[in-house]
C-alpha positions as CSV (number, residue, x, y, z in Angstrom):
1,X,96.2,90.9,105.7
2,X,98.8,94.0,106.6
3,X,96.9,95.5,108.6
4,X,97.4,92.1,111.1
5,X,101.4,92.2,110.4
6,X,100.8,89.5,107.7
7,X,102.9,91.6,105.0
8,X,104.4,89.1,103.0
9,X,102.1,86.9,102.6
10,X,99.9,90.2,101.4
11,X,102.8,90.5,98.7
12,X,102.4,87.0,98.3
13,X,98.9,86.5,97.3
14,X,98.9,90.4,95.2
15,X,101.5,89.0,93.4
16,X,99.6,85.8,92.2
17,X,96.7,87.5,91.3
18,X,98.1,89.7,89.5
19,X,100.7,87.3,87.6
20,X,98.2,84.8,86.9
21,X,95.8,87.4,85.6
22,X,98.9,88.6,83.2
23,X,99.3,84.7,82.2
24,X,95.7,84.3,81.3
25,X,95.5,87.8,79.8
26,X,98.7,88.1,77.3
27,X,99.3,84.7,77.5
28,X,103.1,85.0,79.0
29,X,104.8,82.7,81.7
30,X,104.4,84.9,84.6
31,X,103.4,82.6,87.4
32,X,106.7,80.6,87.0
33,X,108.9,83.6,86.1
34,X,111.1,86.6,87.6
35,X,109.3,89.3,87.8
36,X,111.8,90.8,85.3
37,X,111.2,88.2,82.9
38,X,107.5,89.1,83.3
39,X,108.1,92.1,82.2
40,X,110.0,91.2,79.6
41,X,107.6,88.9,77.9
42,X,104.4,91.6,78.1
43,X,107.0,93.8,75.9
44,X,105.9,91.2,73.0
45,X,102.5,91.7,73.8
46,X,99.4,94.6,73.4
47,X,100.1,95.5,77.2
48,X,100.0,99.3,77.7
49,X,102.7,100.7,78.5
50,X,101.2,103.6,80.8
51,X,100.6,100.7,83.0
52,X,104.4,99.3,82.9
53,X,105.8,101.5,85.7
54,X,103.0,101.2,88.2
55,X,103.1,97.3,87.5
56,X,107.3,96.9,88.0
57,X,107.1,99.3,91.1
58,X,104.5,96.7,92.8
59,X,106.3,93.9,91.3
60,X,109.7,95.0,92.9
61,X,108.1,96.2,95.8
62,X,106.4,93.3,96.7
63,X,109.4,91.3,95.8
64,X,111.4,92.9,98.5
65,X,108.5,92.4,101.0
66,X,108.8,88.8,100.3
67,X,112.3,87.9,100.2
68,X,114.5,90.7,101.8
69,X,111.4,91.2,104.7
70,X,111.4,94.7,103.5
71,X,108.2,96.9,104.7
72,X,106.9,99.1,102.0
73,X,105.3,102.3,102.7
74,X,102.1,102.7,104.0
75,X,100.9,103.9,101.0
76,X,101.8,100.6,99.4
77,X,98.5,98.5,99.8
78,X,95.8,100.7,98.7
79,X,97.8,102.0,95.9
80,X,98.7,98.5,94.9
81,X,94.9,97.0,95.3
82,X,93.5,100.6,93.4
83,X,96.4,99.5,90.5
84,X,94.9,95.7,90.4
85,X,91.8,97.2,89.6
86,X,92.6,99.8,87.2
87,X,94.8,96.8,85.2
88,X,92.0,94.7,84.8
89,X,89.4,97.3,84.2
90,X,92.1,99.0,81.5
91,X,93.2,95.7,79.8
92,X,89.6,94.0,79.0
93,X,90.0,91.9,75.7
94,X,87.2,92.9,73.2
95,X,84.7,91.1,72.5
């Protein structure tokens, strides 16, 4: 999607996934919420916190991409799709 100039709504969808994968995951309100309150609520919950700066630099990032029309680095997508991953992959419930 950035690769054709369609940056925000990049953000946009990253953002979703990610937020309602957070909802289903730690059970916190992060599809309707700030991304501060996210962040906020997965302090109450088992989320590492290795992966708290990686997920409130996307989360800002993307935020700015999406309502300030701010371009992040180029850096910004694969990094941000390689940390999608790696959340999912390190935040597996047990069985």
């Amino acid at each position: 999607m950035w690769r054709q100039g369609a940056v925000k709504e990049y953000c946009a969808e990253l953002t979703f996934i990610l937020r309602e994968y957070l909802e289903k995951r730690f059970e916190v309100p992060a599809l309707g919420s700030t991304s501060g309150d996210t962040l906020q609520a997965l302090k109450q919950t088992d989320f590492p916190a290795a992966l708290k700066p990686d997920l409130e630099n996307i989360l800002s990032q993307a935020d700015l991409a999406k309502f300030a029309k701010a371009i992040p680095a180029d850096d910004f997508y694969a990094y941000s799709l390689d940390f999608a991953q790696t959340l999912v992959t390190q935040t597996i419930p047990p069985p």
